[in-house]
N, C-alpha and C positions, 0 to 999 in steps of 0.2 A: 302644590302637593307638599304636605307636612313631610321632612326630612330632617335626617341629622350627619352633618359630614362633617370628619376626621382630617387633621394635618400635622406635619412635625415629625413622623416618619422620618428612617433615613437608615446611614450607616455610623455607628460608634463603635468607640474599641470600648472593651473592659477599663472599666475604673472611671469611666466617662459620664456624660449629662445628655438628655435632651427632652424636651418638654413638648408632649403634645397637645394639639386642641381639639375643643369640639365645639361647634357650633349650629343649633338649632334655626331652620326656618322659622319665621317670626308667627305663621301657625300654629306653632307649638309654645302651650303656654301653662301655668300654675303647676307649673313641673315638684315634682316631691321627692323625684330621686334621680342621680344619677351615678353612673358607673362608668368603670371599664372592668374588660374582659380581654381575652386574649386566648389565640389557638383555635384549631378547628373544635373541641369541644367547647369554645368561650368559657375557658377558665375565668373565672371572679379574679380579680385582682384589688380592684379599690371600689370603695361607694361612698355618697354622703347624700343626706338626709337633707330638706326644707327645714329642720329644725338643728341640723348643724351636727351630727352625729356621723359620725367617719366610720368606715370598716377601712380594713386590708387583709388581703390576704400574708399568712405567716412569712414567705420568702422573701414579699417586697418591704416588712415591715421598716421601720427606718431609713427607708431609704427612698421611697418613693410618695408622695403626697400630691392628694385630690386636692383641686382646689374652683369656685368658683370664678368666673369672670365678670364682667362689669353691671352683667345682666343674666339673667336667670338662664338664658339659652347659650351662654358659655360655659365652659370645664373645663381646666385641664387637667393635667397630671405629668408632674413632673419628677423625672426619673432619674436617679445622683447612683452613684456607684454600680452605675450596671454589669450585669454576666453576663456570659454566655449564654447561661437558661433561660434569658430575660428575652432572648430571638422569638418574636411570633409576631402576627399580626393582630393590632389591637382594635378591640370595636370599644364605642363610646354607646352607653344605653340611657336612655331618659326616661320615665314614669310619669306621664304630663297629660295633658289634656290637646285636643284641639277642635276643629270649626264645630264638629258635634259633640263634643263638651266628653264624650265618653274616654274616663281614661283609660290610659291602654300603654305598650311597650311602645319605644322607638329605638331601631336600632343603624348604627351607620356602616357604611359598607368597610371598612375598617382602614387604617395605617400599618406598614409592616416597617418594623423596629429588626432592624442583624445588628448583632454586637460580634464581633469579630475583630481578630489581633491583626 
């Protein structure tokens, strides 16, 4: 079954790091985009392009960066000066293809991130 699961969760205090992952079952492939979100509404938070083109949203600007892994079905994101605000759970979303070629969403069942003193 094509899937996508999240690690790197955890507890941090303010002002802290931690970096999470995402990795793709090997079903899933010519991926073109990927993301996180965060929240029950899955707020946008970061994405980047097959052609190398970054978003973020405005609060984690500078401070948090998408990034690829060694292989198209990793991502992470990693998160440097965290808040308070930054507490949610995050989903990792991919834009790819799989065994029936048809693209489509994938989304993982998410990591929960508490920033707490």
């Amino acid at each position: 079954q094509a899937q996508i699961v999240e690690s790197g969760g955890g507890l941090v205090h303010p002002g802290g790091s931690l970096r999470l992952s995402c990795t793709a079952s090997t079903n899933i492939f010519a991926i073109r985009t990927w993301a996180w979100h965060r929240g029950q509404e899955r707020e946008f938070v970061a994405s980047m392009t097959d052609t190398g083109d970054k978003n973020y949203t405005d609060s984690v600007q500078g401070r948090f960066t998408i990034s690829r892994g060694s292989n198209e079905r990793i991502v992470y994101l990693e998160m440097n000066n965290v808040k308070l605000e930054d507490t949610a759970r995050y989903y990792c979303y991919m834009f790819g293809r799989s065994r029936d070629w048809i693209l489509r969403d994938f989304w993982g069942q998410g990591t929960q991130v508490t920033v707490s003193s």
